[in-house]
C-alpha positions as CSV (number, residue, x, y, z in Angstrom):
1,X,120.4,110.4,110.6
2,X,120.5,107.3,109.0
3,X,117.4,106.0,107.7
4,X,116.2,101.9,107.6
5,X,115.2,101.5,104.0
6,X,111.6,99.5,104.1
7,X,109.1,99.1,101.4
8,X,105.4,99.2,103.2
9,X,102.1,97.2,102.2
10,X,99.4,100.5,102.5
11,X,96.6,98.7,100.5
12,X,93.3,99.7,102.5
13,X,95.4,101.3,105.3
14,X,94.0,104.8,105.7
15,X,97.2,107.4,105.1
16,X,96.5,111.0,105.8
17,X,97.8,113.9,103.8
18,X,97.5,117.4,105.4
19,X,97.5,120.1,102.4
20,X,96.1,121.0,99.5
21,X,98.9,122.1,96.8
22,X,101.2,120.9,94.5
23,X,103.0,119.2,96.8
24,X,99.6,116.9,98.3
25,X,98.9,116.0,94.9
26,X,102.1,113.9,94.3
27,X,101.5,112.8,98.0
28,X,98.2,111.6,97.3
29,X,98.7,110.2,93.8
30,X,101.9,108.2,95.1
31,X,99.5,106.7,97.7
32,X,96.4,106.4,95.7
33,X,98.2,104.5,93.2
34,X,99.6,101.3,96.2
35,X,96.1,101.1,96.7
36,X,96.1,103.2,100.2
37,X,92.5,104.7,101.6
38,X,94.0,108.5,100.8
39,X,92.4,111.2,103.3
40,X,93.3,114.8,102.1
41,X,92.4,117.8,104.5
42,X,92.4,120.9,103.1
43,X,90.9,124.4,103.5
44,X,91.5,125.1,99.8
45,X,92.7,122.2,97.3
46,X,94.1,122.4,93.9
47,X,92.0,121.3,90.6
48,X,93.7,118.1,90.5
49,X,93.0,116.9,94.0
50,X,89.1,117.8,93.6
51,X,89.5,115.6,90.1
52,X,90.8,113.0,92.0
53,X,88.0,113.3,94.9
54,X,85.1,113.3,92.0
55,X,86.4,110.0,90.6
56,X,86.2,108.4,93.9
57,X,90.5,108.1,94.2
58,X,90.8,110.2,97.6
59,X,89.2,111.3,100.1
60,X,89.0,115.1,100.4
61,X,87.6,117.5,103.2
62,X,87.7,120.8,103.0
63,X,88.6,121.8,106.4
64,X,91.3,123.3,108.9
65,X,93.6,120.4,110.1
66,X,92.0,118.6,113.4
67,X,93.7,116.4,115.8
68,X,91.0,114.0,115.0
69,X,91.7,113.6,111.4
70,X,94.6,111.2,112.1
71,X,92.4,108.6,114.3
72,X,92.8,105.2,112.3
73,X,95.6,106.7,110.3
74,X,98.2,104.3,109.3
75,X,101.0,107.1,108.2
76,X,100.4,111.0,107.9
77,X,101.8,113.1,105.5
78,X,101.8,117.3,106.5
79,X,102.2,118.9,103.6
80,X,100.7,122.5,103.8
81,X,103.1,125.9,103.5
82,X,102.3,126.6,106.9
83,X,105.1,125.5,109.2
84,X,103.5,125.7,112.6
85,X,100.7,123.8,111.0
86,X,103.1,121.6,110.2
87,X,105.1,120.6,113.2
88,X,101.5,120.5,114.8
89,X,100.6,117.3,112.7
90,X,104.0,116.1,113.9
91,X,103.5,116.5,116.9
92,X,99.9,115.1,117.0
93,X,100.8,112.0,115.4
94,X,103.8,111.5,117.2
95,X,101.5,111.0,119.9
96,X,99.1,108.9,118.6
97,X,102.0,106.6,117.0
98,X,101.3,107.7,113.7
99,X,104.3,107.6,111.4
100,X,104.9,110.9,109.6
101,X,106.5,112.9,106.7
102,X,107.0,116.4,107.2
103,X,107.5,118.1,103.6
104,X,110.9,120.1,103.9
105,X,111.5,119.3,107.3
106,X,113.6,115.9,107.5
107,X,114.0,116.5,111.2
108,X,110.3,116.1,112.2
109,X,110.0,113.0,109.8
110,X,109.7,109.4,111.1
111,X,110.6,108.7,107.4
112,X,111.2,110.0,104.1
113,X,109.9,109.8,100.6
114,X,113.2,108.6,98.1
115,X,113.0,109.7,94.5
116,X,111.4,106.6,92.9
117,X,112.1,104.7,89.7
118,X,109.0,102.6,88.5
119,X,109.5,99.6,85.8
120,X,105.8,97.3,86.3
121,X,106.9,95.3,89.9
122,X,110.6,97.3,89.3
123,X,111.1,99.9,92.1
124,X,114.5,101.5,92.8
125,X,114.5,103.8,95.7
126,X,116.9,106.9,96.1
127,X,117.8,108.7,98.9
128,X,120.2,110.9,100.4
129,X,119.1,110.8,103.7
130,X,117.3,114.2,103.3
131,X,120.3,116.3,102.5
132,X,120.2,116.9,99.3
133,X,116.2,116.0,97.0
134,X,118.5,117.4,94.2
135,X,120.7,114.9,93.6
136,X,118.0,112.3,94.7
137,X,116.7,113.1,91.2
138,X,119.0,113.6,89.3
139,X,120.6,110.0,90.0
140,X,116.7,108.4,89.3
141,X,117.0,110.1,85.8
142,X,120.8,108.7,85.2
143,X,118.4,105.1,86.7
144,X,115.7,105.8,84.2
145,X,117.6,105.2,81.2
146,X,119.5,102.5,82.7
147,X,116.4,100.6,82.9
148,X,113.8,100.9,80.4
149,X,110.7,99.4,80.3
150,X,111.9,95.7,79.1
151,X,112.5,95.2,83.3
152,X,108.5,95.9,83.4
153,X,108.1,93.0,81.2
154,X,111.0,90.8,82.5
155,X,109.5,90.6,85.8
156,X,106.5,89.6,84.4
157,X,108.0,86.9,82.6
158,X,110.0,85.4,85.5
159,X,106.8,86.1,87.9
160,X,104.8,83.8,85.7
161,X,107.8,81.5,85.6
162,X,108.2,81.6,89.4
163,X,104.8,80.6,90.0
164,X,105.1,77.9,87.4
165,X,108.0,75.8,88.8
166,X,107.4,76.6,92.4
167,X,104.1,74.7,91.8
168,X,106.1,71.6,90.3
169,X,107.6,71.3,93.5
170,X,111.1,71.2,92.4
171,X,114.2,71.5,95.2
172,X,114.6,75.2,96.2
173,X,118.3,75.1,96.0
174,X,118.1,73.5,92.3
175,X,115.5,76.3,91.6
176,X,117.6,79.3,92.8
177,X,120.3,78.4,90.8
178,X,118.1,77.9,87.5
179,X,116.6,81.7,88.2
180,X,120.1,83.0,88.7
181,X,121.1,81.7,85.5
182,X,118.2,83.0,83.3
183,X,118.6,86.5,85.0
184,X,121.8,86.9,83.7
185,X,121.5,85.4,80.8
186,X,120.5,87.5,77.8
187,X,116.5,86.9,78.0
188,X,116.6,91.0,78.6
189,X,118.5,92.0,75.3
190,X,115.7,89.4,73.5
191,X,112.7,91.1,75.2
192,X,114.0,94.6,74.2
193,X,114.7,93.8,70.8
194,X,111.0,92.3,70.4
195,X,112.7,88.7,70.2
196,X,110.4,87.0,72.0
197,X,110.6,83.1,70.1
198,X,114.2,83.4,71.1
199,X,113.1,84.1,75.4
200,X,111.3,81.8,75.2
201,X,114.1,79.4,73.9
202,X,116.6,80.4,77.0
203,X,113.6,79.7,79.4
204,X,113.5,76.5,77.9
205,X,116.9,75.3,77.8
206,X,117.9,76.7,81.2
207,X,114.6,75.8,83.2
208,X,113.0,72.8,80.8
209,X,109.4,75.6,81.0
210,X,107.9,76.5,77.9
211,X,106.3,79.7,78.4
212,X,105.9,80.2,74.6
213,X,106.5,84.2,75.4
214,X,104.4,86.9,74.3
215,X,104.6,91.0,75.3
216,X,102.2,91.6,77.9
């Protein structure tokens, strides 16, 4: 199986998760966090999940999985350590057009969960296709000290920077070419070494925008 790599706007979209372990939480706190309307059914749910229910993050309802919990759903996640439970939810949503992760059981999925690297707007996505979570993590750890946290702060440098010269209205070619340039020049090793005066100074002389930099 090869999958279509896709990065999905969930914000308000209601996103079922079926279970209430260890492996819900990180479901639900994944979703939670892109701003998704998070429904958790569960007979029995860990400490973390009823935290997260009491502060208003998820939904939860304590319950035996239903056929009607997925109406309105926008993807479904099944997630308990029950397999026929499992393929159930599958099979349920399937049928209702649902897209659906099944934890552990790539051959029942309609997609995948990569191993995720997070920088601010930075995410690298890993994945090996379901053969082997493993080595899904152990290549994000080899990406997370390739890319510290000066890529959270680039991006939102050259976000502020985008919006800035888009609104001038300059040629889009001419503009391509100036972001290009700045990218590769060596605004990163300035903003990791705190040398923020001297950012701004590259902006400046390859874009003619002074942002007069400062960390975020």
């Amino acid at each position: 199986m090869k999958y279509y790599p896709v990065f999905l706007d969930i914000s308000e979209k209601k996103c079922v998760v079926v279970g209430g372990g260890r492996v819900a939480e990180r479901k639900a706190g994944r979703l939670f966090s892109c701003g998704a309307h998070v429904v958790v059914i569960a007979g029995k749910a860990t400490a973390l999940l009823e935290e997260m229910c009491r502060e208003g993050k998820i939904a939860l309802i304590h319950a035996d999985y239903d056929r009607s919990a997925l109406d309105g759903a926008f993807l479904a996640f099944a997630a308990t350590n029950n397999a026929a439970v499992n393929r159930q939810v599958a099979l349920d949503a399937r049928a209702c057009g649902v897209l659906t992760n099944v934890a552990d059981a790539p051959d029942r999925c309609d997609f995948i969960v990569p191993s995720v690297v997070e920088r601010g707007d930075l995410t690298i996505a890993v994945s090996t296709g379901g053969s082997s979570p493993a080595v899904a993590r152990k290549i994000r750890k080899e990406l997370e000290a390739l890319y510290g946290e000066e890529y959270s702060e680039l991006l939102r440098i050259m976000g502020k920077l985008r919006e800035t010269i888009i609104a001038e209205g300059r040629d889009s070619d001419e503009n391509r070419e100036k972001f290009e340039l700045l990218a590769c020049s060596d605004i990163l090793d300035c903003i990791r070494e705190g040398r923020m005066a001297d950012a701004d100074a590259i902006i400046e002389r390859l874009t003619g925008v002074g942002m007069e930099v400062k960390k975020g």
